[in-house]
TORDO-453670 format. One record per residue (C-alpha): x, y, z. Coordinates in nm, 4 decimals, padded with zeros to 6 digits. Example, Ala and Ser with C-alpha at 12.3 -4.5 7.8 and 13.67 -1.06 7.14 Angstrom:
<atoms>
<atom c1="01.2300" c2="-00.4500" c3="00.7800"/>
<atom c1="01.3670" c2="-00.1060" c3="00.7140"/>
</atoms>
This chain:
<atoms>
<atom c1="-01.4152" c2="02.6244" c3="01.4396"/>
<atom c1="-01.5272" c2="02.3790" c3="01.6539"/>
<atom c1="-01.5471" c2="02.3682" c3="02.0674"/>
<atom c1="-01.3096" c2="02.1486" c3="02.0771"/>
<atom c1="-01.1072" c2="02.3382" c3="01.9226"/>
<atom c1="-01.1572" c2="02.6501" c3="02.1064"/>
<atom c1="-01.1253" c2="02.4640" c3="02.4457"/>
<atom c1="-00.7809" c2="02.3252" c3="02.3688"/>
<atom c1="-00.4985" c2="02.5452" c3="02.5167"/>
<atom c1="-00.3115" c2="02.7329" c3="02.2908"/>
<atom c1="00.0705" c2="02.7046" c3="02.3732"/>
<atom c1="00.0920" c2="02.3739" c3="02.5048"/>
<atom c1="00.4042" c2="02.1641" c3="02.4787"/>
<atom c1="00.4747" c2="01.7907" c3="02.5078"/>
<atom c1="00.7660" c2="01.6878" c3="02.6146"/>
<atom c1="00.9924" c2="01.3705" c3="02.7273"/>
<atom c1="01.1201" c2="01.3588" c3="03.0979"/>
<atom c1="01.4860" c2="01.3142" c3="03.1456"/>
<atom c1="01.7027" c2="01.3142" c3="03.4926"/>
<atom c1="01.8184" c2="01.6629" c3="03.4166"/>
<atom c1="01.4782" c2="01.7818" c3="03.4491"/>
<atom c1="01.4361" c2="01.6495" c3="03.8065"/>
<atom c1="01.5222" c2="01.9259" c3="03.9779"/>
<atom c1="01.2605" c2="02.1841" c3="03.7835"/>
<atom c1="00.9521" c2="01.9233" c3="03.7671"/>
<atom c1="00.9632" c2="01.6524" c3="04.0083"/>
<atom c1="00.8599" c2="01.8469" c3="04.3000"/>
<atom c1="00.5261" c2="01.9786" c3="04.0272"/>
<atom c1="00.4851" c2="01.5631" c3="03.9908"/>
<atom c1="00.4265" c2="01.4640" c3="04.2913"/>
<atom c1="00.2525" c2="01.7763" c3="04.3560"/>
<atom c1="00.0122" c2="01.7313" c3="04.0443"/>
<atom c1="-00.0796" c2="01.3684" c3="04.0782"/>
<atom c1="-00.1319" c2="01.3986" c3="04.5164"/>
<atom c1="-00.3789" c2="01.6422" c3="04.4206"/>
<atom c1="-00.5320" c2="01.3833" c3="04.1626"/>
<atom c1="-00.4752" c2="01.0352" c3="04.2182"/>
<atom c1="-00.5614" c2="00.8539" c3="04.5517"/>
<atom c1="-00.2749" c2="00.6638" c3="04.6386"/>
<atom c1="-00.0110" c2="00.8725" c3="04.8392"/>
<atom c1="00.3277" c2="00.7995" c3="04.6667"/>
<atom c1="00.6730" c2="00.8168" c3="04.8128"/>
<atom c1="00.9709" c2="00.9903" c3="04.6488"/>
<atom c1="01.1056" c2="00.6833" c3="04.6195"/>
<atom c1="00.8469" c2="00.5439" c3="04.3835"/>
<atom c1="00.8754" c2="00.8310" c3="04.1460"/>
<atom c1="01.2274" c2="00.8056" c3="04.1201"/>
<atom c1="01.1881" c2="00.3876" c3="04.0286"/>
<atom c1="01.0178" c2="00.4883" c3="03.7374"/>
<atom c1="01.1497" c2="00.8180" c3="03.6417"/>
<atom c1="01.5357" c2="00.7128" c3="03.7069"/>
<atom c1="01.4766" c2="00.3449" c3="03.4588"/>
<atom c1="01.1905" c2="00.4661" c3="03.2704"/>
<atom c1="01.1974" c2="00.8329" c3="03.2398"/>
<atom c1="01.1956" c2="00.8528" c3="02.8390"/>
<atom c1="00.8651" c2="00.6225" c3="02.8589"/>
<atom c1="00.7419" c2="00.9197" c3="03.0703"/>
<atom c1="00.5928" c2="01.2495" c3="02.9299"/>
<atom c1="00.4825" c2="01.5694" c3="03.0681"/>
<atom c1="00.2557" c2="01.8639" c3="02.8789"/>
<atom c1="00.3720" c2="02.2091" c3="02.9708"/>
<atom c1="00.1656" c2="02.5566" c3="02.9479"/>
<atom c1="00.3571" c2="02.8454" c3="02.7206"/>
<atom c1="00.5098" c2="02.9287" c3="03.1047"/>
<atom c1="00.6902" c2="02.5930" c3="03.1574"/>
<atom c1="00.4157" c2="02.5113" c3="03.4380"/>
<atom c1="00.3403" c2="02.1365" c3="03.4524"/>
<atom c1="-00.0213" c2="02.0861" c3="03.2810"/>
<atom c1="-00.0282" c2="01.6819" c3="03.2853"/>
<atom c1="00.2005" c2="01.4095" c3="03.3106"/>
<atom c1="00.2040" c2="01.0363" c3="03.2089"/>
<atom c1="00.4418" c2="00.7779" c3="03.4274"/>
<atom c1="00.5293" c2="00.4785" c3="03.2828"/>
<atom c1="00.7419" c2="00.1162" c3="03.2373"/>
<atom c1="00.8393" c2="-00.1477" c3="02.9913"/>
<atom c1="00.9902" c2="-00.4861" c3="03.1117"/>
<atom c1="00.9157" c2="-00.8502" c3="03.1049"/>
<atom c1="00.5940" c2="-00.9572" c3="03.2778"/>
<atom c1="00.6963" c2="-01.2956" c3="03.4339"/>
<atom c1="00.9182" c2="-01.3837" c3="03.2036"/>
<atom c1="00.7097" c2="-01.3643" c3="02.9354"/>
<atom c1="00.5849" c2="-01.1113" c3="02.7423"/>
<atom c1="00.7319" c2="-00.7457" c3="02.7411"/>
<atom c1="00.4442" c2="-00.5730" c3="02.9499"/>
<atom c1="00.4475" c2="-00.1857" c3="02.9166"/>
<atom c1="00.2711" c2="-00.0702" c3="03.2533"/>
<atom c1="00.1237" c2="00.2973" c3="03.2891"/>
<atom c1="00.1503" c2="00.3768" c3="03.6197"/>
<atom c1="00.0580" c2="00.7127" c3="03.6660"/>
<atom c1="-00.1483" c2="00.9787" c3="03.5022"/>
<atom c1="-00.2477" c2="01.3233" c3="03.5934"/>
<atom c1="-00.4144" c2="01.6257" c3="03.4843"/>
<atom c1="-00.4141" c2="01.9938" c3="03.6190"/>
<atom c1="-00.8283" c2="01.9883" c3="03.6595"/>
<atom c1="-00.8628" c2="02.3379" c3="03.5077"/>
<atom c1="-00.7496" c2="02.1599" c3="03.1348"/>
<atom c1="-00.9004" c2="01.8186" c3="03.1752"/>
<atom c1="-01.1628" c2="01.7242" c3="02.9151"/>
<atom c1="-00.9030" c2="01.8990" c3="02.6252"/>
<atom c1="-00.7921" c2="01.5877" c3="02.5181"/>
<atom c1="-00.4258" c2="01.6178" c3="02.7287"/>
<atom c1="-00.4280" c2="01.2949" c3="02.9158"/>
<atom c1="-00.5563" c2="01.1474" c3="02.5301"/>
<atom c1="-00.1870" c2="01.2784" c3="02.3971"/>
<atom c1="-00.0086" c2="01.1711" c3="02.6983"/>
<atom c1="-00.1395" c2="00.8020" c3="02.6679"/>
<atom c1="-00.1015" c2="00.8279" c3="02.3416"/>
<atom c1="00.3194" c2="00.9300" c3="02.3564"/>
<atom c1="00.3795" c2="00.6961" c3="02.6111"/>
<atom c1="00.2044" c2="00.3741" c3="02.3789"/>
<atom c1="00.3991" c2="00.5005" c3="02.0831"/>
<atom c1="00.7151" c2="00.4637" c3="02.2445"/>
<atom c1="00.6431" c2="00.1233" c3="02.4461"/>
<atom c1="00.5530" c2="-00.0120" c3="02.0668"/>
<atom c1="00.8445" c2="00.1183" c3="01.9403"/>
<atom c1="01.0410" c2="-00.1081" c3="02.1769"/>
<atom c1="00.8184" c2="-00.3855" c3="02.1474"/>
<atom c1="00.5770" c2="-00.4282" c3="02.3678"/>
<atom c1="00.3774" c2="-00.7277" c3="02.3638"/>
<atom c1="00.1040" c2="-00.5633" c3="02.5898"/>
<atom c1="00.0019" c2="-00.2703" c3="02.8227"/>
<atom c1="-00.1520" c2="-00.2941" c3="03.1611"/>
<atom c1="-00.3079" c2="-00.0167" c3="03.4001"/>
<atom c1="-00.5470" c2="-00.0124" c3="03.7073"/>
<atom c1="-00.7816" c2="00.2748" c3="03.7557"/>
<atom c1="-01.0247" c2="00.2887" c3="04.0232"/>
<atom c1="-01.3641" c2="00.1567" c3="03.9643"/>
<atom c1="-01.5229" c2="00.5420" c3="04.0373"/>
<atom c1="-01.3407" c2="00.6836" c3="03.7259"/>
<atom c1="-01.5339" c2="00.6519" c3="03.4700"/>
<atom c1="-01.3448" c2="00.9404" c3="03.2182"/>
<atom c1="-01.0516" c2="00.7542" c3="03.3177"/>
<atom c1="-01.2238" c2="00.4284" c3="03.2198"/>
<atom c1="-01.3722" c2="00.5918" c3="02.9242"/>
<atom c1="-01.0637" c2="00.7348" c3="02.8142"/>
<atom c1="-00.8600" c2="00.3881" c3="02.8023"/>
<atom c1="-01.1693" c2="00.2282" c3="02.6511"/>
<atom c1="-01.1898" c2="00.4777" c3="02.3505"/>
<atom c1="-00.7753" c2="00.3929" c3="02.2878"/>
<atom c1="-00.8075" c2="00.0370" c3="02.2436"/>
<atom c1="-00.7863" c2="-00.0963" c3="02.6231"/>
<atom c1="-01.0086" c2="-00.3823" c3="02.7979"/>
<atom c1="-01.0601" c2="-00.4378" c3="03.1220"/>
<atom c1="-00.9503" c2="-00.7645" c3="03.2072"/>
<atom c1="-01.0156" c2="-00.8181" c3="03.5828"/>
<atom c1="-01.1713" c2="-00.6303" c3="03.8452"/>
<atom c1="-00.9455" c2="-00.6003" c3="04.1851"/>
<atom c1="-01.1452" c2="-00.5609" c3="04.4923"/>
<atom c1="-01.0149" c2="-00.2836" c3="04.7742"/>
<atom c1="-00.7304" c2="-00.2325" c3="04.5735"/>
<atom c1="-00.6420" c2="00.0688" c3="04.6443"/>
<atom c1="-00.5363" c2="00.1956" c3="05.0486"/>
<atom c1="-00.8682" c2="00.3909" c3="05.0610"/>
<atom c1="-01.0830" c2="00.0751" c3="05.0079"/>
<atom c1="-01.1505" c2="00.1869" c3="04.6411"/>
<atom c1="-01.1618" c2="-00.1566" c3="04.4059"/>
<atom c1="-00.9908" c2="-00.1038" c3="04.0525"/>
<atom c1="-01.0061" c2="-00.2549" c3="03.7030"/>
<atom c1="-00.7108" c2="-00.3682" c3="03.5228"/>
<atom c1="-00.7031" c2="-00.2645" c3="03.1770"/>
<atom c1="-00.5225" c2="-00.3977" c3="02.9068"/>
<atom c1="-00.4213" c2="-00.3246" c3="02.5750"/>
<atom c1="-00.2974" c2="-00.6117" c3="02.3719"/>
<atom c1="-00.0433" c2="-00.4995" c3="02.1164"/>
<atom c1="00.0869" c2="-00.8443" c3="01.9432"/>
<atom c1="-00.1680" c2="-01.1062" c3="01.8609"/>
<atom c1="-00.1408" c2="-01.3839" c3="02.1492"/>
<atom c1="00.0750" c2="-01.2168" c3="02.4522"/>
<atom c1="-00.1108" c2="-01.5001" c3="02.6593"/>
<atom c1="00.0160" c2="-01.7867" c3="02.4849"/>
<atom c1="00.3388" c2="-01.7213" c3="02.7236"/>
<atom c1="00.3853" c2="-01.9488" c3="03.0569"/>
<atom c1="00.3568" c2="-01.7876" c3="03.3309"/>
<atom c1="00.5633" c2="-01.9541" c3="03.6376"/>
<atom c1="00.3693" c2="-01.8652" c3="03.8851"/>
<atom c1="00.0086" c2="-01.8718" c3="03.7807"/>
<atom c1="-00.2095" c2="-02.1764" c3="03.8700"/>
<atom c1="-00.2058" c2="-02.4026" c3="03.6077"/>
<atom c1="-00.4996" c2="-02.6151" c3="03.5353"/>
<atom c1="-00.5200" c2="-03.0103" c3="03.6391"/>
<atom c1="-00.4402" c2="-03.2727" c3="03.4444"/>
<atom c1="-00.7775" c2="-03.4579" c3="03.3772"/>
<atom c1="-00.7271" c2="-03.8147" c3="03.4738"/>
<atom c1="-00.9494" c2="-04.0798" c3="03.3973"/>
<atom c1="-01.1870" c2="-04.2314" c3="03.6300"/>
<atom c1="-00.9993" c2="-04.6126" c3="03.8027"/>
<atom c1="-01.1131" c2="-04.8944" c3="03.6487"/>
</atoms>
């Protein structure tokens, strides 16, 4: 048997949010990803995505029901273009990280965002987390841009992206600077 295989915990359970489990695990939510993430987030942000987007959302439970991990995410138009699936969030309880968890999290949440069509997937993660990084990398994901203080601690990020169909940037983009018309030189 190998390490890995050892390591992994034995009862865990993945499972879908839905509003009717608000009241047991959104309070272990916010709990779990203060503890883990840098950016202090109100209730009211957890409830945007959770309340529109809570099926795009998964959470891994120990064989006690205690929260383990949890992936936040959303699927809309980007722009007016192409549907953009957006991971916001994702946390792991540190004592389990390294098991391959926030792997299967990712991994639910893409499924699901493909299954509805996604044209592409964006995330920022801060520039100082490299399993983070690593872990996007290994799944398919390319940074695209780097985004300088960021984050409210000063922290710059990288945007990742994961392109699902093959030319998501062929869409216009309203308000992106488009390029100059060449024009040529007066005569």
């Amino acid at each position: 048997m190998s390490k890995a295989t050892l390591d992994a915990p034995a009862e865990l359970r993945y499972v879908q949010y839905h509003s009717s489990k608000e009241k047991t695990y959104l309070s272990a939510i916010r709990q779990l990803i203060s503890d883990d993430l840098s950016e202090p987030y109100s209730i009211y942000v957890y409830r945007y995505f959770l309340y529109q987007w809570g099926d795009l959302c998964f959470m891994a439970l120990d064989e006690d029901e205690n929260l383990i991990g949890v992936v936040i995410s959303k699927l809309e138009p980007h722009r007016g273009g192409p549907m953009r699936g957006y991971i916001a969030m994702l946390a792991v309880r540190e004592g389990y990280r390294g098991k391959g968890i926030a792997t299967e999290l990712v991994r639910k949440t893409l499924d699901v965002m493909i299954e509805r069509d996604a044209d592409e997937i964006a995330l920022e993660t801060e520039v100082t987390n490299t399993a983070a990084m690593k872990l996007y990398e290994r799944l398919g994901f390319l940074r695209s841009k780097r985004l300088y203080r960021y984050y409210l601690n000063g922290n710059s990020a990288f945007r990742f992206m994961l392109l699902i169909k093959e030319n998501p940037a062929a869409y216009d983009y309203e308000d992106e600077v488009q390029p100059l018309p060449i024009r040529p030189p007066s005569a």
